[in-house]
C-alpha positions in Angstrom: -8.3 -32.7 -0.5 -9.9 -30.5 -3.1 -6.9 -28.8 -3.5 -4.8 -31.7 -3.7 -7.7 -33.1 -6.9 -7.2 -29.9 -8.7 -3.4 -29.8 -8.4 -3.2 -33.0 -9.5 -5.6 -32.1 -12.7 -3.2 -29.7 -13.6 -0.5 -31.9 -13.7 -2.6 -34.6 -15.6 -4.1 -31.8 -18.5 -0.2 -30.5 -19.3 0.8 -33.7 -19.5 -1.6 -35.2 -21.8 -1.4 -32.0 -24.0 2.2 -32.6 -24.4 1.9 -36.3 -25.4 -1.1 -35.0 -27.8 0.9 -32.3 -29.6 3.5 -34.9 -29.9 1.4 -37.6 -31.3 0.4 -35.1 -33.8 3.6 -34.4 -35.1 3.2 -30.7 -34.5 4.8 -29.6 -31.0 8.2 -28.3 -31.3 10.5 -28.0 -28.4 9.5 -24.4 -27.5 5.7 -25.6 -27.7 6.2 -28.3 -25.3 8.4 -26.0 -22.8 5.6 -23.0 -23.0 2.5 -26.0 -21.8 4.9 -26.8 -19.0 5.6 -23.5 -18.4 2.1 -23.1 -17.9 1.8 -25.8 -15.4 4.8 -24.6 -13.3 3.3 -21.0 -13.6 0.0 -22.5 -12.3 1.6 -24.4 -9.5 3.3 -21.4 -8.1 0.6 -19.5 -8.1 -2.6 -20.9 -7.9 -2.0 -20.9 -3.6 -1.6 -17.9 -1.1 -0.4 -19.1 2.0 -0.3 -17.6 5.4 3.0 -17.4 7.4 5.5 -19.7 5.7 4.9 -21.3 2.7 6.5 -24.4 3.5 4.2 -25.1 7.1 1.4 -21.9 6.3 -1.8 -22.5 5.6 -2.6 -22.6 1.7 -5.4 -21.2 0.1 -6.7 -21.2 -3.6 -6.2 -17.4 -4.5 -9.5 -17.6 -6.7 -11.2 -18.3 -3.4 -10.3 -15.5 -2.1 -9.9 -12.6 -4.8 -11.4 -9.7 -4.6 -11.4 -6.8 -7.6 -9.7 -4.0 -6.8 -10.1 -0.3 -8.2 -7.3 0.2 -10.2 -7.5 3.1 -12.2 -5.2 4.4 -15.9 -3.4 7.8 -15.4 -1.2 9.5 -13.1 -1.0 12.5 -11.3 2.6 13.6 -12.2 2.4 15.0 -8.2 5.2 14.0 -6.8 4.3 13.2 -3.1 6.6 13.5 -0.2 3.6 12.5 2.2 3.1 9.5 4.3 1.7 6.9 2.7 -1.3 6.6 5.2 -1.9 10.5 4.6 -2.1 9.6 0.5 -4.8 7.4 1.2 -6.7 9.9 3.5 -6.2 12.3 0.7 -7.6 10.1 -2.4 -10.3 8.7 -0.6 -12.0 11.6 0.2 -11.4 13.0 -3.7 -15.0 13.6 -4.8 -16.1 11.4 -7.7 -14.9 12.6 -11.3 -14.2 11.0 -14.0 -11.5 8.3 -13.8 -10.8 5.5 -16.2 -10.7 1.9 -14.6 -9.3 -1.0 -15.6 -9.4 -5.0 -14.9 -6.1 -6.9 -14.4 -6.5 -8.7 -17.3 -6.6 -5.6 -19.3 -3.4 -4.3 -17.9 -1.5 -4.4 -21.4 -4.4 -3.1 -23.1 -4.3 0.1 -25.6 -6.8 2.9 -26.0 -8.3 3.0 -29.1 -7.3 6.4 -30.1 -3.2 4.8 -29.6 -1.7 2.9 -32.5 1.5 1.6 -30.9 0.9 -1.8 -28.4 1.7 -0.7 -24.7 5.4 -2.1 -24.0 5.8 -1.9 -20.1 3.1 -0.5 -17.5 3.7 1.1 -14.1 1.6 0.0 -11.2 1.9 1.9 -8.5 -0.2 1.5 -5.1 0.8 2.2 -1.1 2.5 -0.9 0.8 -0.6 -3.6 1.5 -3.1 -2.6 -1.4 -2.6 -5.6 -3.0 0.1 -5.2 -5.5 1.5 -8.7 -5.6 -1.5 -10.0 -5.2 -2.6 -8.6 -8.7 0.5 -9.6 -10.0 -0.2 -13.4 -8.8 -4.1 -13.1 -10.2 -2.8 -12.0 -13.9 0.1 -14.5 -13.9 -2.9 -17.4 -12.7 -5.4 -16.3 -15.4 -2.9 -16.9 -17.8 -2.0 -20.0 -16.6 -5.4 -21.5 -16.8 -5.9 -20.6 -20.2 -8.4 -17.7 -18.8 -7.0 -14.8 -20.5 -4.3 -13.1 -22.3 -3.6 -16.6 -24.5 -1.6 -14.8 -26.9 1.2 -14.8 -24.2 3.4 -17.7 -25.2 5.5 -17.2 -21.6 5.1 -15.2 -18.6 8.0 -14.9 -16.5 7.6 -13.5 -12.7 10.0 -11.7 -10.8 10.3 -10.5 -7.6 13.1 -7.9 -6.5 13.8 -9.0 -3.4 14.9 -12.3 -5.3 16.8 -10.2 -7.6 18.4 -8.2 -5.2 20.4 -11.9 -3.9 21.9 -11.8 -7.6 23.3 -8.4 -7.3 27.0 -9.4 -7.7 26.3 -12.0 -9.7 26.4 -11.9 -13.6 24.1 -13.8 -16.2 22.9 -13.2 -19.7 19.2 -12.5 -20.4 18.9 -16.4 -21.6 20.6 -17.6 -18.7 18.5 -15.5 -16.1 15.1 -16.7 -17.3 16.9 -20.2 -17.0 17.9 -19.5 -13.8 14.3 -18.7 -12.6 12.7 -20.4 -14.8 14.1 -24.1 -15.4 11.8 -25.4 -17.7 12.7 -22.8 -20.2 16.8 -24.2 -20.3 15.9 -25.5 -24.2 15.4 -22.2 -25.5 18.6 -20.1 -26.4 16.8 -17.1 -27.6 13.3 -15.6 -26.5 13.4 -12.9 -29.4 10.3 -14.2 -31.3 8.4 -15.4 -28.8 5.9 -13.3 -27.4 6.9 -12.9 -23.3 5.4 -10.9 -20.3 8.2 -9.9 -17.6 6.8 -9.1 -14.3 9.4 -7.3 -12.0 7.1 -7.0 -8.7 8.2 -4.6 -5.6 10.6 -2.4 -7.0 10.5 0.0 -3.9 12.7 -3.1 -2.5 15.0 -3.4 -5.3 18.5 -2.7 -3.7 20.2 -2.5 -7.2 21.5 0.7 -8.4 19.3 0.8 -11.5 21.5 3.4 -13.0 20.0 4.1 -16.4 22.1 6.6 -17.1 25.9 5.0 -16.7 25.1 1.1 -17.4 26.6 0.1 -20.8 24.2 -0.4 -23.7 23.3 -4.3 -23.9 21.7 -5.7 -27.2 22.9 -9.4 -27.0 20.5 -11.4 -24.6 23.4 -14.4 -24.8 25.7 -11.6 -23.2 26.5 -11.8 -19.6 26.7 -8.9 -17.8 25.2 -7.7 -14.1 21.7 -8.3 -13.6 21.4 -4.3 -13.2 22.7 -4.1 -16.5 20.1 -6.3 -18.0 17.5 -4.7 -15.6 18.1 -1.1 -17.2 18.9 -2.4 -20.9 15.4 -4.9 -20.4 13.5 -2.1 -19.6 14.5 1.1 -21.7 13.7 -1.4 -25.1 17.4 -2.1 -25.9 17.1 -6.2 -25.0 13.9 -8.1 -26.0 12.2 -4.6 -27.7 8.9 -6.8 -28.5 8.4 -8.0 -24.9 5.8 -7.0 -22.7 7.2 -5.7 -18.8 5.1 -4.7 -16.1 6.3 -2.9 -13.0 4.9 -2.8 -9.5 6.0 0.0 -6.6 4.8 2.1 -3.9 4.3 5.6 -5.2 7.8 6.7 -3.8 9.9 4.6 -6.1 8.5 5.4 -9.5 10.8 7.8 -10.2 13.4 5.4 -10.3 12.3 4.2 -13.7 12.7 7.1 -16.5 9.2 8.5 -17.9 10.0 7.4 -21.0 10.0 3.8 -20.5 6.7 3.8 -19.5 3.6 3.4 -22.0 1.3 3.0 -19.6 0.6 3.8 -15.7 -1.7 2.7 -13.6 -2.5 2.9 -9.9 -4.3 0.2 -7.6 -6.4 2.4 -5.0 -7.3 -0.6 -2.6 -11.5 -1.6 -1.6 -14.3 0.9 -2.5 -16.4 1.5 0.5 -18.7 -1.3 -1.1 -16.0 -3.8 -1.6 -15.0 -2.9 2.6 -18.5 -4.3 3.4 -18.4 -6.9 1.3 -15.2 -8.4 2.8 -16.3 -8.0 6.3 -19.5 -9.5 5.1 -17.6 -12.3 3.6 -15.0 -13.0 7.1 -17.9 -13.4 9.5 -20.1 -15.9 9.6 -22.5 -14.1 11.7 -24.6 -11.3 9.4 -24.7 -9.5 13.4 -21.3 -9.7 13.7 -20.4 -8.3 9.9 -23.0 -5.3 10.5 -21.4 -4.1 13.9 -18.0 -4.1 12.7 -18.9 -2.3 9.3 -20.6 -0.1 11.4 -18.1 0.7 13.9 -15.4 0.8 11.1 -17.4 3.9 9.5 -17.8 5.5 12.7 -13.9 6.0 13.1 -12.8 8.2 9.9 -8.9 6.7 10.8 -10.3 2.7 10.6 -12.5 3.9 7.6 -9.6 5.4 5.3 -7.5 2.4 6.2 -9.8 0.0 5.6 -9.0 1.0 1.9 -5.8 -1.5 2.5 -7.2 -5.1 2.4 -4.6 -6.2 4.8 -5.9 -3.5 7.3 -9.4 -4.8 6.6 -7.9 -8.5 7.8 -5.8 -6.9 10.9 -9.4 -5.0 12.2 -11.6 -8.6 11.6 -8.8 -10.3 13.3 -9.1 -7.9 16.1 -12.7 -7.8 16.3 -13.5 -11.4 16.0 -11.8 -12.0 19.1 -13.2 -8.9 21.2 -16.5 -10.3 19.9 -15.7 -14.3 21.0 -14.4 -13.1 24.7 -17.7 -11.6 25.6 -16.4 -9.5 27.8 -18.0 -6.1 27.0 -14.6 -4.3 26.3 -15.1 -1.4 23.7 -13.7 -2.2 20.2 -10.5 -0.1 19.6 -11.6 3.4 18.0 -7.7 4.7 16.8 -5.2 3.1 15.5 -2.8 2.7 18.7 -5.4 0.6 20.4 -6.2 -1.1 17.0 -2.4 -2.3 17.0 -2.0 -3.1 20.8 -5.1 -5.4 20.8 -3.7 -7.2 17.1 -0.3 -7.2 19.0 -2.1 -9.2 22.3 -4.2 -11.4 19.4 -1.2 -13.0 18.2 0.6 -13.1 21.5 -2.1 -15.0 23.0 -2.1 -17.6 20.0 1.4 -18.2 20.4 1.0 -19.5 24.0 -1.8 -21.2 23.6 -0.9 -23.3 20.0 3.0 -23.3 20.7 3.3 -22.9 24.7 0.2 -25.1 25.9 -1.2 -21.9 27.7 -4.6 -21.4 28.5 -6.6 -17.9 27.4 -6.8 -16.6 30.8 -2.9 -17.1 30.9 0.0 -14.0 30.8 1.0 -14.0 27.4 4.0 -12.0 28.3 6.5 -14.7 29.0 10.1 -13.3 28.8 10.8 -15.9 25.8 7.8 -13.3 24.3 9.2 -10.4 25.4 12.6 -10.7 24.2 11.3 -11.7 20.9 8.9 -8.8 20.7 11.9 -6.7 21.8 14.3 -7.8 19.1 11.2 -7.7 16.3 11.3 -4.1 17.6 14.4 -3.0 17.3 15.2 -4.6 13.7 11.3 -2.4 13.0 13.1 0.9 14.4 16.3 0.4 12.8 15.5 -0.6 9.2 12.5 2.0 9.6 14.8 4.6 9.9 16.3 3.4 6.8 13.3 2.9 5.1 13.6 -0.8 4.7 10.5 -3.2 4.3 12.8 -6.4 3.6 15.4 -7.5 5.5 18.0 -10.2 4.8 19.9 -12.3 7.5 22.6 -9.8 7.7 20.2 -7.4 9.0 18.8 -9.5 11.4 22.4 -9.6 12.6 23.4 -6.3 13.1 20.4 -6.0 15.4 21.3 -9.2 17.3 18.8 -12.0 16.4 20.1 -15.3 16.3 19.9 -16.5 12.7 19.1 -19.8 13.7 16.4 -18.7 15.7 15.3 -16.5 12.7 12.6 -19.0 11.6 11.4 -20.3 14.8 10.5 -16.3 15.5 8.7 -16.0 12.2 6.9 -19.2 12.1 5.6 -18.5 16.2 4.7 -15.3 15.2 3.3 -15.7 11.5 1.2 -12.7 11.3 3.4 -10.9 12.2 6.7 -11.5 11.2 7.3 -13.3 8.3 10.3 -15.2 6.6 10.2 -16.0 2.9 11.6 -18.4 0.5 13.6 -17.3 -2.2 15.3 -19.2 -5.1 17.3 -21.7 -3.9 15.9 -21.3 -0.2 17.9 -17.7 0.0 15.8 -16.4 3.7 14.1 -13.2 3.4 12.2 -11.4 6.0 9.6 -8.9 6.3 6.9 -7.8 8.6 3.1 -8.4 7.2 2.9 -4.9 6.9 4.5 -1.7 6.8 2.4 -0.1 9.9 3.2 -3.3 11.7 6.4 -2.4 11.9 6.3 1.2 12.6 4.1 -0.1 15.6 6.5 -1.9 16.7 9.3 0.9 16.2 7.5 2.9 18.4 7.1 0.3 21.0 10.6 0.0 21.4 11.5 3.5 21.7 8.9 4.0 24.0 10.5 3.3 26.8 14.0 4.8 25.4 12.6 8.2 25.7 12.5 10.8 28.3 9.5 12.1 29.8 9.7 14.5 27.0 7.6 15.4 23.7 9.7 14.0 20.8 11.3 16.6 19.2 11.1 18.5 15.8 13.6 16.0 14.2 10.7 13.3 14.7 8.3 14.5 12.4 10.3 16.3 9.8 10.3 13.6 7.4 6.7 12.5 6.4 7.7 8.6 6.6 8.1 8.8 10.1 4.3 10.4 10.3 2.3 7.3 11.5 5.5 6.1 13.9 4.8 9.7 15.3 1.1 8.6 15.8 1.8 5.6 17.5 4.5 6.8 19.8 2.1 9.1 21.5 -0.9 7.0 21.2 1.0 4.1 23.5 1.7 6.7 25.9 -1.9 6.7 27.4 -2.3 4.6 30.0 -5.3 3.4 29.1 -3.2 2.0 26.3 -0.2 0.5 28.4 -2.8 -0.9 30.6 -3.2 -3.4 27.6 0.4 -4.6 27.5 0.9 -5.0 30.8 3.1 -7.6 31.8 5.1 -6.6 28.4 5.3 -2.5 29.1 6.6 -1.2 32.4 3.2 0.6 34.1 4.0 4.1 35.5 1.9 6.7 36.6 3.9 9.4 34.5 4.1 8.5 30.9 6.0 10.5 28.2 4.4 13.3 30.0 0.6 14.1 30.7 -1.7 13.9 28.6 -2.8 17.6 29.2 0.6 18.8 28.5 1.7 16.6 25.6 -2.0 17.6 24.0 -1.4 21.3 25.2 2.0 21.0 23.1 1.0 19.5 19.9 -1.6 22.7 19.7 1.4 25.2 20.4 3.1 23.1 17.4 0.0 23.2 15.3 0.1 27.3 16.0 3.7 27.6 14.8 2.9 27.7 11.2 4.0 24.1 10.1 2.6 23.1 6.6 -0.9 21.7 6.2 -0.1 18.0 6.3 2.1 18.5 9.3 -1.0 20.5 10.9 -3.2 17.8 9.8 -1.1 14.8 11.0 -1.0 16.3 14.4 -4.2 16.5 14.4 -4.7 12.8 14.1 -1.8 12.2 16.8 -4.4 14.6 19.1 -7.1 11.9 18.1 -4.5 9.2 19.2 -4.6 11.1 22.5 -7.9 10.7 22.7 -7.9 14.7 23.0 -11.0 16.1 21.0 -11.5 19.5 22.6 -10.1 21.3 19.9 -12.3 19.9 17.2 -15.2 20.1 19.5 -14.5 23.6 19.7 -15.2 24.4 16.1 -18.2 21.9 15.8 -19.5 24.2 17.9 -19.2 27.2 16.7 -19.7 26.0 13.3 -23.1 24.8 14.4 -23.6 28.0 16.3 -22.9 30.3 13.5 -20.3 31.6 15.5 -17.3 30.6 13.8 -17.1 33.8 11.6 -17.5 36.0 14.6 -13.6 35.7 15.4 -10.2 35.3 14.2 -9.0 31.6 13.9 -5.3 30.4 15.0 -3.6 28.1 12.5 -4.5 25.3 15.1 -8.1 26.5 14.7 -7.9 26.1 11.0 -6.4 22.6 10.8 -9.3 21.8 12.7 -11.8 23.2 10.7 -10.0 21.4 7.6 -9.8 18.1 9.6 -13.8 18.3 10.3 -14.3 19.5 6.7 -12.8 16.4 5.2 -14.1 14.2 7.6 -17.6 15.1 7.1 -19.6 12.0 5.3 -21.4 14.1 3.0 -19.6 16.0 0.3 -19.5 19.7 1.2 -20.8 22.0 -2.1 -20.9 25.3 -0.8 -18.0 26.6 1.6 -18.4 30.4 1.8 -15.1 32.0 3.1 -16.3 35.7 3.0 -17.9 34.9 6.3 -14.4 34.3 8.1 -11.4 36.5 8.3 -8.8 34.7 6.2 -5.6 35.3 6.6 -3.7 34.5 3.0 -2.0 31.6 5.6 -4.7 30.5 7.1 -6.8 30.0 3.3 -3.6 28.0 2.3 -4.3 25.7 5.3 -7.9 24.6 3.1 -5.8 24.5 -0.4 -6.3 20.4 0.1 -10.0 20.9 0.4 -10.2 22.5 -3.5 -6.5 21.1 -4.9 -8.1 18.3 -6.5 -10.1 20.2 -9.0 -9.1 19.9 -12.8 -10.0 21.6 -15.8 -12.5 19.0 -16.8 -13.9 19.7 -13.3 -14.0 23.5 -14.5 -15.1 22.5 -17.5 -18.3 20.7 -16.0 -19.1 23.4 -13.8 -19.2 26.2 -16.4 -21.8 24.0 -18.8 -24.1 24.8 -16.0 -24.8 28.5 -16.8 -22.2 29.2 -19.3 -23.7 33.0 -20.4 -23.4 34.4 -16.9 -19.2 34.1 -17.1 -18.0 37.4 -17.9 -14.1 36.5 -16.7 -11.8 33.7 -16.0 -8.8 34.1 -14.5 -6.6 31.3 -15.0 -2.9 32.9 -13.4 -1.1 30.6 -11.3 -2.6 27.8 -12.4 -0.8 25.3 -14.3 -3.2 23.0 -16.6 -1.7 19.7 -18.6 -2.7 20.1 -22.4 -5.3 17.6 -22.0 -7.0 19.7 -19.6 -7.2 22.9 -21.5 -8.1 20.8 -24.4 -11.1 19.9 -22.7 -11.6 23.6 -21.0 -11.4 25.6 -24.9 -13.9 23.0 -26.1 -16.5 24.2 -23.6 -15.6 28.4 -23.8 -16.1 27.6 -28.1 -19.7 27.5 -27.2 -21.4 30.6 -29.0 -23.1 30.9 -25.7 -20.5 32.0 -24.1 -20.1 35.7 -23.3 -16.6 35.5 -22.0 -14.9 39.3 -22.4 -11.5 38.4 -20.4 -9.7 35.3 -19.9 -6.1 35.2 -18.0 
């Protein structure tokens, strides 16, 4: 009802204003269409819904917001890794100086910059909350909360864009297209405009900046990759504001010189997990044990950086916790995803099916679904797909028409999404969801053999690695029984397929391959080998022996999992092979000059040399690091 009240407000205030400015004699045409821009902007995004919009559940988004770090800068690194790897990686980064920023500040300048910041880069893993940002700006602006100098903000999506690929428009008649209420202005060249292009890691247009024709004419019609490219490089609309969202992957896809500004959202702060969790139960009890049992697991802690992981764990929990049964709460992320899997199984039978909670939720109406939903996850995995149209669900078999009655039983898990002009788009509710569910179908495709090389090659496939293994515990089948054939021989035993992953980890694979293993051992539930070095690292005894590569990965692993920063690492007590000190290059990589910089204010006369060789420092950085070795105190006699 209170939704319906304020909704209604809305529509009341633009009106009024309208007949006001009118009554005044001093609203023009392009003055009235910007205050119902305004209104249609705030309609559309003043609600987040769960499952489909059209029968979800709607929520007010300022309910519900919570900041998120976002930070100004990039690395430059390019980053082949899985995406769940970069987030183990930046959250254990020590803290260092880092500008932040609000989302209302995103256009923002530094002060030391003359020019006004044309387009910005957001970049941020699949779930941090992207869109969501996106959405918050595009509200504040609507409600006259910020940014008021904006006379239009204009909201894209690419997967909507992608249904206009063969299509051709003029700049005009796009922003019409979208954007109705703006069909009485012919030109938007001296208005001031924000373009939001959200998801471009989704975008299936070519985006070729280098062939597309040159475009200055925003009444032209052309291919809406052609505006895209000439939009973004300056060339259409050069006082317009654009801002860009993308997982890290796709960045390069837009030209480094088109960008004034990037930024990168970096999910919840540890303070910001508790605070949700503290926030989705009611019970204080119930908030404190799953905060507590979310920091006790390293894997649940780095991903509870992801808000939507932080939902898929109280989901979980809050149902463990309301059975009363005593089971454990799920410590890896196999059993994390079974239990979420059984969560929303059980709901469907009981809402959809009439079932009772005692009932087998495995009908063979469930099954097949869950078996279709997992081949369409395998197949567009393998092509690194997160949205998938109708033709897609097509070549893997699903009945089109029974498209929506999947995604609206199974909401959480599957969704289908509205585009303009009811085009049907379909994702799953998150990127691990579906290489969960990849795995579960090939599970019982493969031999009772270790996957081969060819499976973890490619770093996108890391966590689908992960979770293959993981459901090939029993313990972990026992869970989908009913669903998942129950053999006494999985993939192979245990013993072996942990007694295989350490010959793999001893075959000199890179570090991140050493370390991912290493988490698929966790998955196993196979902590020998980093018991092993805890041991003799509380022993003393570590030094007394040469370690295998396998050895090292685990001393790395229980390095960076440590909860207390580590500031003295000596590695003249262990016989360090040049390989095996490459193996801890992630433990010191992170260091920067200004890092350097810091360190040598300490003591600064004591320096006698610095070696710099092989190191590769961005101007700002040595700009930072000559400021310091200027000091007269300095007794530097040899610099590299």
């Amino acid at each position: 009802t209170l939704n319906i009240m304020k909704t209604n407000e809305c529509h009341k205030t633009c009106h009024l204003n309208i007949l006001e400015c009118l009554k005044a004699g001093y609203c023009y045409v392009n003055d009235i269409q910007c205050i119902t821009q305004h209104s249609s902007t705030y309609m559309k995004s003043t609600f987040v819904f769960e499952g489909i919009a059209e029968s979800g559940n709607q929520t007010f988004l300022n309910q519900i917001y919570t900041e998120l770090y976002i930070t100004e800068g990039d690395s430059g690194d390019v980053n082949k890794e899985h995406e769940v790897r970069q987030i183990e990686s930046v959250s254990w980064k020590p803290d260092r100086p880092e500008t932040t920023i609000r989302h209302e500040d995103i256009f923002k300048h530094s002060p030391d910059r003359d020019e006004p910041i044309r387009a910005v880069m957001t970049k941020g893993v699949a779930g941090i909350g992207k869109t969501v940002l996106a959405q918050k700006f595009t509200l504040d602006w609507a409600e006259d909360q910020t940014n008021q100098d904006i006379q239009f903000t204009f909201p894209f999506t690419f997967r909507e864009l992608n249904l206009l690929k063969d299509q051709q428009f003029s700049l005009v008649e796009l922003v019409h297209h979208f954007f109705s209420e703006t069909r009485g202005i012919s030109t938007f060249e001296e208005l001031k405009v924000v373009f939001i292009f959200d998801g471009l890691d989704e975008s299936r247009l070519p985006l070729d900046f280098h062939n597309n024709e040159i475009l200055i004419d925003v009444r032209k019609s052309t291919s809406v990759d052609v505006l895209l490219t000439n939009l973004i490089r300056g060339n259409l609309l050069p006082k317009a504001h654009l801002w860009i969202t993308t997982r890290p992957a796709a960045a390069f896809r837009i030209p480094t010189e088109c960008v004034g500004k990037m930024t990168e959202i970096r999910g919840f702060t540890d303070p910001q997990k508790d605070m949700y969790f503290t926030k989705r139960f009611e019970s204080k009890k119930q908030a404190s044990l799953v905060i507590s049992h979310v920091k006790k697991s390293r894997t649940l802690h780095i991903m509870c950086h992801i808000p939507i992981f932080c939902w898929i764990t109280a989901t979980v929990v809050e149902d463990m916790l309301n059975k009363k049964d005593g089971e454990e709460l799920p410590k890896t992320l196999t059993e994390m995803y079974i239990h979420f899997l059984v969560v929303q199984n059980k709901l469907k039978g009981i809402k959809y099916d009439g079932g009772a909670e005692t009932d087998s939720h495995w009908s063979a109406e469930n099954q097949k679904m869950i078996e279709s939903l997992g081949k369409l996850a395998f197949d567009q995995l393998m092509k690194r797909n997160l949205i998938f149209y109708e033709s897609d669900l097509a070549e893997c078999g699903i009945d089109i028409r029974a498209a929506s009655v999947c995604s609206g039983v199974f909401t959480q898990i599957f969704r289908e999404e509205r585009g303009l002009y009811q085009d049907k788009l379909f994702c799953f509710v998150h990127l691990s969801v579906q290489e969960f569910l990849a795995a579960l179908h090939e599970l019982e495709k493969r031999s009772h053999e270790f996957p081969e090389t060819n499976i973890y090659k490619n770093g996108h496939l890391d966590l689908f690695l992960r979770f293959l293994l993981g459901l090939s515990l029993e313990t972990n089948r026992r869970h989908l029984r009913g669903f998942v054939a129950q053999t006494e021989e999985s993939l192979v035993t245990n013993k072996d397929t942990a007694q295989y992953i350490k010959e793999k980890m001893n075959n000199h694979l890179c570090v991140e391959k050493s370390i991912n293993l290493f988490h698929c051992l966790n998955e196993l539930n196979d902590q020998s080998l980093m018991e092993e070095i805890q041991q003799s690292l509380n022993t003393g005894s570590l030094s007394a022996h040469q370690l295998s590569p396998a050895q090292w990965s685990a001393l790395h692993f229980i390095l960076l999992s440590s909860e207390k920063g580590l500031e003295t690492f000596d590695l003249k007590k262990y016989s360090a092979s040049e390989n095996a000190l490459l193996r801890l290059l992630p433990m010191v990589k992170i260091i920067s000059c200004a890092a350097l910089a810091s360190a040598l204010t300490v003591n600064p006369s004591h320096l006698k040399e610095l070696d710099l060789s092989f190191n590769y420092p961005r101007e700002a950085g040595m700009e930072s690091l000559a400021a310091i070795l200027k000091n007269p105190s300095f007794r530097l006699e040899s610099l590299k």
